[in-house]
C-alpha positions as CSV (number, residue, x, y, z in Angstrom):
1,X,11.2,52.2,-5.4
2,X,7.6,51.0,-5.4
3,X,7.5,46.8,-6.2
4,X,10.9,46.7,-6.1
5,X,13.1,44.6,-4.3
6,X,17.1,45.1,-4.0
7,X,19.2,41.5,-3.6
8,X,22.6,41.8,-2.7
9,X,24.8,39.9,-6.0
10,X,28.3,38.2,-6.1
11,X,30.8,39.7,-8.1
12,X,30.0,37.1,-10.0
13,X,26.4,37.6,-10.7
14,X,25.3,34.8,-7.8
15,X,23.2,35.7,-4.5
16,X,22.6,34.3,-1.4
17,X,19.7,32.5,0.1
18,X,19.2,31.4,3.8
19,X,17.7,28.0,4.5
20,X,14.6,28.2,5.8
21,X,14.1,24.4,6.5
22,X,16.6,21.3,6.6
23,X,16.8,19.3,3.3
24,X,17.9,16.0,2.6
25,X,19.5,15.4,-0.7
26,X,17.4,12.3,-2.0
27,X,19.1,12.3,-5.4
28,X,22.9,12.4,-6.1
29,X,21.8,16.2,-7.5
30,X,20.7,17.4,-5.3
31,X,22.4,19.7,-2.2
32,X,21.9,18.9,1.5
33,X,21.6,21.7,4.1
34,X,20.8,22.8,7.2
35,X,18.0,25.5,8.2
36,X,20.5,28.4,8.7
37,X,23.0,27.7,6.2
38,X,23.3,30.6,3.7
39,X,23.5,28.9,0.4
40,X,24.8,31.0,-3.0
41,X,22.4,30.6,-5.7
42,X,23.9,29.9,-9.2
43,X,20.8,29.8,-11.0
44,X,16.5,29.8,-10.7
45,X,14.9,26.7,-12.2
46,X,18.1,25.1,-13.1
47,X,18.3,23.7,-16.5
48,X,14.7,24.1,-16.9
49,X,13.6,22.7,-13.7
50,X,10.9,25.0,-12.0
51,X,11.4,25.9,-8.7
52,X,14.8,23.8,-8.0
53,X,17.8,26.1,-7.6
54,X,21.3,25.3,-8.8
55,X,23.5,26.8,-5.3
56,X,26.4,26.1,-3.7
57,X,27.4,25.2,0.1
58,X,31.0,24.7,1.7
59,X,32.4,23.8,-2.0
60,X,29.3,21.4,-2.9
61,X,27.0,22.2,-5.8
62,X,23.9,20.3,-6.4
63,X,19.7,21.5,-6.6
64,X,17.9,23.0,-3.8
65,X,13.9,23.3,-3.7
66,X,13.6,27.3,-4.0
67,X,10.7,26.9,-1.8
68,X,13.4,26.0,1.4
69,X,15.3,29.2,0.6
70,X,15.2,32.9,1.4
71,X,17.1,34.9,-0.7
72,X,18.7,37.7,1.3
73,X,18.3,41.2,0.4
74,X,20.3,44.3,1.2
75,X,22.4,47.3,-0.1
76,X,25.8,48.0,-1.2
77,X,27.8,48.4,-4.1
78,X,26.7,44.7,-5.5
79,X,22.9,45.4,-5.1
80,X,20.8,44.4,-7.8
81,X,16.8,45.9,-8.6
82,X,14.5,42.9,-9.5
83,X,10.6,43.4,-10.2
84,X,10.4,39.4,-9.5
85,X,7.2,39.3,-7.1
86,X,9.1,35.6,-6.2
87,X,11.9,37.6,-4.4
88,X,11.4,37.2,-0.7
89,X,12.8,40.3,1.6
């Protein structure tokens, strides 16, 4: 599977991204996290914002700079094929 990349997917269509650096929410919107914390990812460039993520994190929603995040890859039965040369692995 040349230039593709497989991303493991909630039931509900969601994924998960690992933190890759501490962020401080510094609007009301936005989600704080931890490096570490494994974060599900709603949706990319939330309502038309590019490169802010709408996730989730221990029942908290809010936007996350994408650039803070890794999305986690792997296999199973939930796996999804993206061309998306934004997808980290």
């Amino acid at each position: 599977m040349t230039g593709k990349v497989l991303i493991y997917l909630h039931p509900q269509g969601m994924f998960l991204a690992k933190a890759l650096y501490d962020n401080i929410a510094e609007t009301p919107d936005e989600l704080a996290f931890r490096r570490g914390d494994v974060l599900t990812v709603v949706e990319q460039d939330a309502s038309g914002l590019e490169g802010w993520w709408l996730c989730s994190l221990r029942g908290k929603h809010g936007i996350a700079p994408g650039n803070r995040l890794k999305i986690l890859s792997g296999m199973g039965d939930n796996a999804k094929v993206s061309s998306n040369p934004d997808v980290c692995t």
